[in-house]
C-alpha positions in Angstrom: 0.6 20.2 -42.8 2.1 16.9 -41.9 3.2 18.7 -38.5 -0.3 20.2 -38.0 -1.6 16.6 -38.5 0.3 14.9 -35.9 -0.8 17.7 -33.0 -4.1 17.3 -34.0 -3.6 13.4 -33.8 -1.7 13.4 -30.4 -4.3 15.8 -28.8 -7.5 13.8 -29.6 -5.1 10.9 -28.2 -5.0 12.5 -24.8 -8.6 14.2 -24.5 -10.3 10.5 -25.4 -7.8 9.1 -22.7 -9.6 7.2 -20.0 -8.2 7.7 -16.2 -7.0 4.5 -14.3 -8.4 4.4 -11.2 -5.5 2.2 -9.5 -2.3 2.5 -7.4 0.9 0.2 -7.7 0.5 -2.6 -5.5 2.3 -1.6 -2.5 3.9 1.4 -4.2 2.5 4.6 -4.6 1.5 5.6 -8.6 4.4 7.9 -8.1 7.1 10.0 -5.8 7.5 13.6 -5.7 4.9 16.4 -7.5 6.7 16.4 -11.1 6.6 12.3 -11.1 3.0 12.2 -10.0 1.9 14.7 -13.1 3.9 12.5 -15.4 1.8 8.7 -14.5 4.9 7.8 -12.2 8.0 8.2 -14.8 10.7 9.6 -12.8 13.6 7.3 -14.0 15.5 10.0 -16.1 15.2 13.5 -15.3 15.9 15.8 -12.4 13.1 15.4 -10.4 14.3 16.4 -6.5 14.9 14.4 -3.9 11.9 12.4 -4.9 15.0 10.1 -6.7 15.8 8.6 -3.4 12.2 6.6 -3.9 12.5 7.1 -8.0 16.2 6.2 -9.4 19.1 8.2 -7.2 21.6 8.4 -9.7 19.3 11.6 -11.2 20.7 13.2 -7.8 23.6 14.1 -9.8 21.9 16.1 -12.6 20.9 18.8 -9.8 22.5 21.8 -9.2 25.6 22.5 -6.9 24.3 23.4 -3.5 21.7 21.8 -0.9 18.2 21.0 -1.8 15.6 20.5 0.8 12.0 18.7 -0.2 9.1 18.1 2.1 5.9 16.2 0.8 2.9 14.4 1.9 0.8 12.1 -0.7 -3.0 11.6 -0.2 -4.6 8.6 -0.6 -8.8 8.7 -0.4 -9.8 4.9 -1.4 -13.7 4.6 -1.4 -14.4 1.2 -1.0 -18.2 -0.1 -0.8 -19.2 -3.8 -0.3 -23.2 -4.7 -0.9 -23.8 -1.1 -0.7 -21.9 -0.7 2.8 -19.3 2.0 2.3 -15.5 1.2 4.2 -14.9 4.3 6.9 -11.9 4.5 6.0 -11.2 6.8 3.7 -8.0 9.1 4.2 -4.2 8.3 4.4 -1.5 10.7 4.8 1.6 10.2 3.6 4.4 11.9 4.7 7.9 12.4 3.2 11.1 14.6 2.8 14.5 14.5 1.2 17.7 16.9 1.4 20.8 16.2 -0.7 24.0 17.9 -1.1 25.6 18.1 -4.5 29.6 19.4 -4.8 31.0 18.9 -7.9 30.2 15.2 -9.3 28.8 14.0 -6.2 25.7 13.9 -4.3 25.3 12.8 -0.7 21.6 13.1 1.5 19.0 11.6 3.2 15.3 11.3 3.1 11.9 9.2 5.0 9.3 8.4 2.6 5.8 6.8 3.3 6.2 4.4 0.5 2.4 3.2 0.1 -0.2 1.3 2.3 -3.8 1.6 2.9 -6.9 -0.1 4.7 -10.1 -0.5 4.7 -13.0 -0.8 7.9 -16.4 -1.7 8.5 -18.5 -2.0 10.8 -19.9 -5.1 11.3 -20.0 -8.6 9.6 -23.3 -7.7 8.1 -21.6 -5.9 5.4 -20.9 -8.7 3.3 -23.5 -11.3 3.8 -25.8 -12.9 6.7 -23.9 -15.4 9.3 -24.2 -18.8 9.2 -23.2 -21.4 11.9 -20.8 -24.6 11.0 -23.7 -27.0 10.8 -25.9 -24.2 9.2 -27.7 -22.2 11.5 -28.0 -18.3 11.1 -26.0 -16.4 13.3 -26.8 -13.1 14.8 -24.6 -10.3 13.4 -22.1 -10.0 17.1 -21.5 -6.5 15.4 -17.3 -6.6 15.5 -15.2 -4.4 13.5 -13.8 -5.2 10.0 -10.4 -3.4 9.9 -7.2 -4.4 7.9 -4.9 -1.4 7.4 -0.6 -1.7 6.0 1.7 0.9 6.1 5.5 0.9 4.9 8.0 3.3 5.4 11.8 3.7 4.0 14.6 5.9 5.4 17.6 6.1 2.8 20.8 7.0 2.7 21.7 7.8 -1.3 25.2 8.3 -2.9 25.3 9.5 -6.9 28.2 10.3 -8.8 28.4 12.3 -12.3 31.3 10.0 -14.4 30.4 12.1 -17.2 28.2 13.6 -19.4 26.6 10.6 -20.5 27.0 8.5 -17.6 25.8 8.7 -14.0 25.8 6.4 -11.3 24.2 5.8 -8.1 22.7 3.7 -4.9 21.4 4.2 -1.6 20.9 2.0 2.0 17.4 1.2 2.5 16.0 0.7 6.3 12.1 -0.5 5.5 9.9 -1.6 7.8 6.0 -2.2 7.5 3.2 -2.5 10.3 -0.2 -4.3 10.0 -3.5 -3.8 11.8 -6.4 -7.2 11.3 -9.7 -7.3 12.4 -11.7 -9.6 10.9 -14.7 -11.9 11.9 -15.2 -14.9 10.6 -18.8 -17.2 10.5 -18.6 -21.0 11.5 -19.7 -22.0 7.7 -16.7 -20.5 6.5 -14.4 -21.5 9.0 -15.7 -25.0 8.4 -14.4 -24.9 4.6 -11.5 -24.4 5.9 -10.8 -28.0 7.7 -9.9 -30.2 4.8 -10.7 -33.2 7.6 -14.3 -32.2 8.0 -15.7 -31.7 4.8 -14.3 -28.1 3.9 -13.4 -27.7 0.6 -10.2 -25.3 1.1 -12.2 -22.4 -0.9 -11.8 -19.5 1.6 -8.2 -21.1 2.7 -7.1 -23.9 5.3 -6.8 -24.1 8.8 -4.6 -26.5 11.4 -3.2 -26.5 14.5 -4.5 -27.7 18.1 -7.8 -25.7 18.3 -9.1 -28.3 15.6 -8.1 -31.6 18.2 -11.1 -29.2 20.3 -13.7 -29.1 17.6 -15.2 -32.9 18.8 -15.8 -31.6 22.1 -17.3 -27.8 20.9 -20.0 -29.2 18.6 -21.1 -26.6 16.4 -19.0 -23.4 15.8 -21.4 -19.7 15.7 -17.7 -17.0 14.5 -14.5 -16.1 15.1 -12.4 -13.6 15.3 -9.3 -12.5 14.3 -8.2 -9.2 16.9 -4.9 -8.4 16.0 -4.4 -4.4 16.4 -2.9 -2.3 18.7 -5.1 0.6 17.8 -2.5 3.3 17.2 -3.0 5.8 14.3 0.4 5.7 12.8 1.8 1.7 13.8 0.0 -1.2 13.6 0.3 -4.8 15.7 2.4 -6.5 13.6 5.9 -5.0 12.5 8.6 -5.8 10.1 11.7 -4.2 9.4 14.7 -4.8 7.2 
């Protein structure tokens, strides 16, 4: 009875269970299909390849032989700003792993898209009217919205089986990430962000020599931030380590 209880306990636990409608920062949720089913736990079980991303000491737990994995994650974000839906809407991520176990060791390698996403609109009118920096309304110049991150990893993982109970491993990591910005920017806002001229530092700050121009400009109508080099799988600004 007590064991009938419990089921019947556990069961109403998971059909009343809410879903979280969330990724991990800059992580995926999780790596590899069995991980993915599980929320993301992957730390201490067999679970592929997809240990070079999870925990590659569970390499060793695999069979002796050669294993070959091939994956790709999809990631449909529908974002929506005063009723203005972002256009972009699909990332594929691609990723595969092979690893060679003989006896207690494991040796392999594997890409992985490790997370990333974006987001694009159309114009500035999305999110509210334009203002000048002395206050006048601006017409809408009708410039893309666009911010999209990517980051990869390439690794390299060793394991080693001590013994039953213990198991060991590490990998080298190559990472690198790419950006794309576009993103237009009114004179009211811009203005809140000169600390010297009233702005109140609300949307951030701003410095440098365009300001020692601003005497000269009089009033300011946008900006705008074009930092893209509108390839589909890099962006215009790249890091690697």
């Amino acid at each position: 009875m007590q064991t009938k209880f419990k089921t019947l306990a556990v069961s109403t636990l998971l059909v009343t269970a809410l879903p979280a409608y969330a990724t991990n920062g800059m992580n995926m949720e999780g790596y590899g299909p069995v991980a993915h089913a599980m929320g993301g736990a992957a730390l201490a079980y067999d679970n592929g390849t997809a240990a070079l991303m999870n925990n590659p000491a569970t390499l060793a737990l695999m069979a002796d032989g050669t294993r070959l994995d091939l994956a790709a994650g999809f990631l449909g974000p529908n974002v929506s700003v005063n009723g203005k839906s972002s256009s972009a809407d699909a990332f594929v991520m691609p990723a595969f792993g092979v690893a060679h176990k003989r006896g207690d060791f494991v040796t392999g390698f594997g890409v992985f898209s490790q997370g990333g996403m974006g987001t694009e609109f159309a114009n500035a009118g999305t999110f509210s009217s334009l203002s000048s920096m002395m206050g006048s309304t601006v017409a809408d110049p009708g410039l893309h919205n666009r911010s999209e991150v990517g980051v990869g990893r390439a690794l390299i993982p060793v394991a080693w089986k001590v013994n039953d109970r213990l198991t060991l491993g590490g990998s080298v990591d190559y990472v690198w990430a790419t950006m794309d910005l576009q993103m237009l920017i009114d004179g009211r806002r811009f203005g809140d962000m000169i600390t010297g001229m009233g702005g109140s530092g609300r949307f951030g700050t701003a410095n440098g020599s365009l300001l020692n121009a601003l005497g000269s400009m009089g009033d300011v109508n946008w900006g705008y931030f074009n930092f893209s080099d509108n390839n589909r799988f890099s962006g215009a600004a790249k890091a690697h380590g």
